[in-house]
C-alpha positions, 0 to 999 in steps of 0.5 A: 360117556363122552367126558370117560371117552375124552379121558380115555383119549387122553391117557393114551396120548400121554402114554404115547408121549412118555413112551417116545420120551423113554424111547429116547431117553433110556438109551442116552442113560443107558449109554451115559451109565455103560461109560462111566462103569467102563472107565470109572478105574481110569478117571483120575488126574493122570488122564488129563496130564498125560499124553496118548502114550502114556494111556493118558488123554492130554493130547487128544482132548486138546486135539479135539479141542483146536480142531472144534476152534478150526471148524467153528472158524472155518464152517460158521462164518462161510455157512453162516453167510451161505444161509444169509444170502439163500434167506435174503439176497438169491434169486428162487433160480439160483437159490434152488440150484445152491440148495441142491449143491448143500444138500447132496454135500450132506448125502456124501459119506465122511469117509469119501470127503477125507479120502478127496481131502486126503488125495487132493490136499494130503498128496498133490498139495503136498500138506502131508497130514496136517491140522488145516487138511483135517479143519477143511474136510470136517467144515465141508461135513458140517457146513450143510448143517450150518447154512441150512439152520441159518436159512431156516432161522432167519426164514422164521422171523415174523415177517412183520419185521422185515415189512415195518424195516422196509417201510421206514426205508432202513438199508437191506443191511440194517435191516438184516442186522438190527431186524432179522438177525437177534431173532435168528441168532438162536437158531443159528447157534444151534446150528452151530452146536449141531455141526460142531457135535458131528465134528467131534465124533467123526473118525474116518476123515480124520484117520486120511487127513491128520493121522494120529499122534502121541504129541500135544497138538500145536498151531502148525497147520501143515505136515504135523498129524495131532491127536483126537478123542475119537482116535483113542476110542476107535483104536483102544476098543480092539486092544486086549487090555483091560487098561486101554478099553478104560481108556477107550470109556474115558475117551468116549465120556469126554466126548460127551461132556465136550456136546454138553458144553456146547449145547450149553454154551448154545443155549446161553448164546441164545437166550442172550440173543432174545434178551438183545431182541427185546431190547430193541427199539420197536 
Protein backbone atom coordinates (compact mmCIF):
# COMPACT_ATOMS: atom_id res chain seq x y z
CA UNK A 1 0.00 0.00 0.00
CA UNK A 2 2.69 2.47 0.99
CA UNK A 3 5.03 1.58 -1.92
CA UNK A 4 1.57 2.19 -4.62
CA UNK A 5 1.14 5.29 -2.45
CA UNK A 6 5.20 6.22 -2.71
CA UNK A 7 4.62 5.43 -6.70
CA UNK A 8 1.41 7.39 -7.01
CA UNK A 9 3.41 10.35 -5.64
CA UNK A 10 5.95 10.26 -7.72
CA UNK A 11 3.98 10.37 -11.05
CA UNK A 12 2.46 13.26 -10.00
CA UNK A 13 5.84 14.89 -9.58
CA UNK A 14 6.89 14.05 -12.66
CA UNK A 15 4.03 14.87 -14.23
CA UNK A 16 4.30 18.10 -12.83
CA UNK A 17 7.86 18.65 -13.77
CA UNK A 18 7.45 17.66 -17.68
CA UNK A 19 4.54 20.01 -17.32
CA UNK A 20 6.79 23.04 -16.19
CA UNK A 21 9.09 21.90 -19.10
CA UNK A 22 6.67 22.02 -21.98
CA UNK A 23 5.39 25.31 -20.11
CA UNK A 24 8.55 26.61 -21.27
CA UNK A 25 9.54 24.81 -24.06
CA UNK A 26 6.65 24.90 -26.17
CA UNK A 27 6.41 28.47 -26.83
CA UNK A 28 10.24 28.84 -27.34
CA UNK A 29 9.22 26.08 -30.20
CA UNK A 30 6.52 27.66 -31.12
CA UNK A 31 8.25 31.08 -31.49
CA UNK A 32 11.33 29.47 -33.12
CA UNK A 33 8.98 27.63 -35.76
CA UNK A 34 6.65 31.00 -36.53
CA UNK A 35 10.09 32.76 -37.66
CA UNK A 36 11.23 30.42 -39.70
CA UNK A 37 7.99 30.05 -41.56
CA UNK A 38 7.90 33.69 -41.86
CA UNK A 39 11.07 34.62 -43.21
CA UNK A 40 11.74 31.25 -44.80
CA UNK A 41 11.34 33.03 -48.64
CA UNK A 42 13.83 35.97 -47.30
CA UNK A 43 17.04 33.51 -46.22
CA UNK A 44 19.43 33.77 -48.87
CA UNK A 45 22.81 35.21 -49.15
CA UNK A 46 21.04 38.61 -50.37
CA UNK A 47 19.96 39.09 -46.64
CA UNK A 48 23.35 39.27 -45.40
CA UNK A 49 25.18 41.65 -48.27
CA UNK A 50 22.74 44.08 -48.55
CA UNK A 51 21.89 46.90 -46.57
CA UNK A 52 18.42 47.92 -44.85
CA UNK A 53 17.78 49.73 -47.80
CA UNK A 54 17.76 47.19 -50.13
CA UNK A 55 15.24 45.01 -47.64
CA UNK A 56 18.85 43.25 -46.77
CA UNK A 57 20.24 43.27 -43.20
CA UNK A 58 23.97 43.79 -43.47
CA UNK A 59 24.04 46.91 -41.60
CA UNK A 60 21.79 45.82 -38.92
CA UNK A 61 23.48 42.82 -38.06
CA UNK A 62 26.86 44.63 -37.81
CA UNK A 63 25.15 47.33 -35.97
CA UNK A 64 23.90 44.78 -33.49
CA UNK A 65 27.23 43.57 -33.74
CA UNK A 66 29.36 46.79 -32.46
CA UNK A 67 26.95 47.77 -30.19
CA UNK A 68 26.94 44.17 -28.11
CA UNK A 69 31.10 44.97 -28.23
CA UNK A 70 30.32 48.41 -26.84
CA UNK A 71 28.43 47.25 -23.97
CA UNK A 72 30.36 44.30 -23.21
CA UNK A 73 33.35 46.72 -23.00
CA UNK A 74 31.55 49.38 -21.37
CA UNK A 75 28.90 47.32 -18.74
CA UNK A 76 31.38 44.09 -17.67
CA UNK A 77 34.28 45.43 -16.46
CA UNK A 78 32.27 48.41 -14.43
CA UNK A 79 29.90 45.84 -13.32
CA UNK A 80 32.14 43.23 -12.85
CA UNK A 81 34.26 45.35 -10.43
CA UNK A 82 30.77 46.83 -8.64
CA UNK A 83 30.03 43.07 -7.91
CA UNK A 84 33.66 42.71 -6.72
CA UNK A 85 33.74 45.17 -4.31
CA UNK A 86 29.97 44.45 -2.71
CA UNK A 87 31.17 40.68 -2.44
CA UNK A 88 34.42 41.51 -0.81
CA UNK A 89 35.56 45.02 0.08
CA UNK A 90 32.15 47.34 1.12
CA UNK A 91 31.19 47.54 4.45
CA UNK A 92 27.18 46.04 5.41
CA UNK A 93 26.50 50.21 5.24
CA UNK A 94 27.67 51.18 2.26
CA UNK A 95 26.82 47.72 0.65
CA UNK A 96 23.12 48.29 1.37
CA UNK A 97 22.83 51.64 0.25
CA UNK A 98 25.12 50.55 -3.43
CA UNK A 99 22.59 47.70 -3.42
CA UNK A 100 19.42 50.01 -3.28
CA UNK A 101 21.04 52.34 -5.78
CA UNK A 102 21.50 48.73 -8.38
CA UNK A 103 18.28 47.53 -7.87
CA UNK A 104 16.08 50.53 -8.44
CA UNK A 105 18.30 51.16 -11.67
CA UNK A 106 16.92 47.67 -12.63
CA UNK A 107 13.22 48.91 -11.99
CA UNK A 108 13.54 52.02 -14.30
CA UNK A 109 12.03 51.36 -17.84
CA UNK A 110 14.22 51.47 -20.99
CA UNK A 111 12.25 53.86 -22.51
CA UNK A 112 12.68 56.48 -19.68
CA UNK A 113 16.87 55.70 -19.56
CA UNK A 114 16.97 56.41 -23.61
CA UNK A 115 14.87 59.46 -23.32
CA UNK A 116 17.57 60.86 -20.21
CA UNK A 117 20.19 59.54 -22.75
CA UNK A 118 18.58 61.39 -25.26
CA UNK A 119 18.12 64.64 -23.32
CA UNK A 120 21.23 64.93 -21.45
CA UNK A 121 23.96 63.32 -24.04
CA UNK A 122 21.83 63.68 -27.32
CA UNK A 123 21.05 67.28 -26.64
CA UNK A 124 22.93 69.34 -24.04
CA UNK A 125 26.06 67.52 -24.85
CA UNK A 126 25.54 67.83 -28.20
CA UNK A 127 26.65 64.11 -29.52
CA UNK A 128 23.67 64.07 -31.78
CA UNK A 129 22.56 60.44 -32.40
CA UNK A 130 25.43 58.64 -31.81
CA UNK A 131 27.04 55.17 -31.34
CA UNK A 132 28.50 55.74 -27.54
CA UNK A 133 25.03 57.70 -26.65
CA UNK A 134 23.35 54.13 -27.45
CA UNK A 135 26.41 52.00 -25.53
CA UNK A 136 26.06 54.05 -22.30
CA UNK A 137 22.07 54.19 -22.11
CA UNK A 138 21.96 50.19 -22.84
CA UNK A 139 25.26 49.65 -20.16
CA UNK A 140 23.04 51.32 -17.58
CA UNK A 141 20.11 48.72 -18.60
CA UNK A 142 22.40 45.92 -18.09
CA UNK A 143 24.55 46.70 -15.53
CA UNK A 144 22.48 45.76 -12.71
CA UNK A 145 22.35 42.28 -14.00
CA UNK A 146 26.07 42.26 -14.53
CA UNK A 147 27.36 43.20 -10.51
CA UNK A 148 24.50 41.36 -9.26
CA UNK A 149 25.39 37.69 -10.88
CA UNK A 150 29.26 38.94 -9.74
CA UNK A 151 28.15 39.26 -6.29
CA UNK A 152 26.19 36.16 -6.25
CA UNK A 153 29.10 34.20 -7.92
CA UNK A 154 31.78 35.19 -6.09
CA UNK A 155 29.36 35.21 -2.55
CA UNK A 156 29.00 31.28 -3.50
CA UNK A 157 32.31 30.19 -3.50
CA UNK A 158 32.97 27.67 -0.71
CA UNK A 159 33.94 29.70 2.09
CA UNK A 160 36.92 27.12 2.72
CA UNK A 161 38.70 29.08 0.26
CA UNK A 162 38.83 32.29 1.41
CA UNK A 163 39.44 30.89 4.89
CA UNK A 164 42.88 28.23 4.05
CA UNK A 165 43.89 31.94 1.78
CA UNK A 166 43.72 34.02 4.49
CA UNK A 167 45.39 31.29 6.85
CA UNK A 168 48.52 31.22 4.61
CA UNK A 169 48.48 35.18 5.04
CA UNK A 170 48.23 35.48 0.89
CA UNK A 171 47.09 39.34 -0.09
CA UNK A 172 43.25 40.15 -0.27
CA UNK A 173 44.13 40.40 -4.02
CA UNK A 174 45.80 37.26 -4.47
CA UNK A 175 43.46 35.72 -2.73
CA UNK A 176 40.53 37.32 -4.98
CA UNK A 177 42.58 36.25 -8.08
CA UNK A 178 43.96 32.73 -7.52
CA UNK A 179 41.14 31.83 -4.97
CA UNK A 180 37.77 33.31 -5.54
CA UNK A 181 37.68 34.27 -8.94
CA UNK A 182 38.08 30.84 -11.37
CA UNK A 183 35.12 29.65 -9.44
CA UNK A 184 32.98 32.55 -9.87
CA UNK A 185 33.87 33.04 -13.48
CA UNK A 186 30.88 31.03 -14.75
CA UNK A 187 28.45 32.76 -12.78
CA UNK A 188 29.89 35.82 -14.21
CA UNK A 189 29.87 34.76 -17.71
CA UNK A 190 26.71 34.17 -17.32
CA UNK A 191 25.80 37.51 -16.17
CA UNK A 192 27.58 38.70 -18.81
CA UNK A 193 25.39 36.61 -21.25
CA UNK A 194 22.13 37.43 -19.63
CA UNK A 195 22.96 41.38 -19.87
CA UNK A 196 24.11 41.14 -23.38
CA UNK A 197 20.73 39.22 -24.50
CA UNK A 198 18.67 42.07 -23.05
CA UNK A 199 20.70 44.47 -24.82
CA UNK A 200 19.94 43.07 -28.04
CA UNK A 201 16.53 42.94 -27.83
CA UNK A 202 16.06 46.57 -26.53
CA UNK A 203 14.25 49.19 -28.91
CA UNK A 204 12.96 52.31 -27.34
CA UNK A 205 16.37 53.39 -25.91
CA UNK A 206 17.86 53.02 -29.09
CA UNK A 207 15.05 54.73 -31.27
CA UNK A 208 16.24 58.17 -28.69
CA UNK A 209 19.91 57.70 -28.79
CA UNK A 210 21.10 56.23 -32.26
CA UNK A 211 18.35 56.88 -34.64
CA UNK A 212 18.43 54.36 -37.68
CA UNK A 213 20.36 54.12 -40.57
CA UNK A 214 20.38 52.57 -43.94
CA UNK A 215 24.39 52.71 -43.89
CA UNK A 216 26.88 50.03 -42.51
CA UNK A 217 27.99 51.14 -38.94
CA UNK A 218 31.39 52.66 -38.41
CA UNK A 219 33.63 53.28 -35.19
CA UNK A 220 32.26 56.98 -34.92
CA UNK A 221 31.33 57.43 -31.73
CA UNK A 222 29.33 60.97 -32.19
CA UNK A 223 26.98 62.42 -34.61
CA UNK A 224 26.69 59.17 -36.76
CA UNK A 225 23.12 57.00 -36.15
CA UNK A 226 23.61 53.12 -37.10
CA UNK A 227 21.49 50.37 -38.02
CA UNK A 228 20.03 47.62 -35.44
CA UNK A 229 18.24 44.23 -35.75
CA UNK A 230 15.44 45.18 -33.40
CA UNK A 231 14.83 48.57 -35.61
CA UNK A 232 14.12 46.29 -38.61
CA UNK A 233 11.51 44.00 -36.73
CA UNK A 234 9.95 46.93 -35.04
CA UNK A 235 9.41 48.93 -37.89
CA UNK A 236 9.07 46.23 -40.93
CA UNK A 237 6.06 44.44 -39.00
CA UNK A 238 3.67 47.60 -39.52
CA UNK A 239 4.53 47.81 -43.37
CA UNK A 240 1.91 46.22 -45.72
CA UNK A 241 4.45 44.26 -47.68
CA UNK A 242 4.64 40.88 -47.52
CA UNK A 243 8.56 41.10 -48.47
CA UNK A 244 9.24 43.53 -45.50
CA UNK A 245 7.15 41.34 -43.01
CA UNK A 246 9.83 38.56 -44.09
CA UNK A 247 12.30 40.81 -43.46
CA UNK A 248 10.80 41.52 -40.23
CA UNK A 249 10.88 37.16 -39.33
CA UNK A 250 14.38 37.21 -40.62
CA UNK A 251 15.68 40.05 -38.69
CA UNK A 252 13.89 38.36 -35.39
CA UNK A 253 15.59 34.96 -36.26
CA UNK A 254 19.33 36.52 -36.37
CA UNK A 255 18.49 37.92 -32.97
CA UNK A 256 17.90 34.84 -31.78
CA UNK A 257 20.97 32.84 -33.27
CA UNK A 258 22.93 36.10 -32.03
CA UNK A 259 21.50 34.91 -27.68
CA UNK A 260 22.41 31.02 -28.94
CA UNK A 261 26.19 32.08 -29.56
CA UNK A 262 26.34 33.77 -26.39
CA UNK A 263 24.92 31.32 -24.41
CA UNK A 264 27.18 29.09 -26.04
CA UNK A 265 30.24 30.97 -26.02
CA UNK A 266 28.95 31.67 -22.00
CA UNK A 267 28.86 28.17 -21.74
CA UNK A 268 32.31 27.47 -22.99
CA UNK A 269 34.05 30.38 -20.80
CA UNK A 270 32.63 28.57 -17.92
CA UNK A 271 33.65 25.13 -18.19
CA UNK A 272 37.16 26.85 -19.09
CA UNK A 273 37.11 28.37 -16.03
CA UNK A 274 36.25 25.24 -13.77
CA UNK A 275 38.98 23.22 -15.69
CA UNK A 276 41.32 26.23 -14.62
CA UNK A 277 39.92 26.05 -10.94
CA UNK A 278 40.83 22.31 -10.69
CA UNK A 279 44.15 22.88 -11.93
CA UNK A 280 45.22 24.97 -9.03
CA UNK A 281 47.37 24.07 -6.38
CA UNK A 282 45.26 23.04 -3.20
Amino acid sequence: MRSTLRRGRDLVFWGLCLLALAIVIVPSLAIIASLLQQSAPALNAHLLTATTASNGLQNAILGSGLLMVGILVVAGPVGIAGGIYLAEFASPTRGGILRLGYETLAGVPSIVIGFVGYIVLDQEFHWGFSLLAAILALSAIVLPYVVKTTEVALMQVPATLRDAAIALGLPRVTILRRALLPPAIPGIASGLVVALAIAVGETAPLLYTVGFTDQNPTLTLFQHPIGYLTYVVYLNATLPTQLEHEVAGAAGLVILAMILVLIGVGRLVGRRAVRYAAQLPT
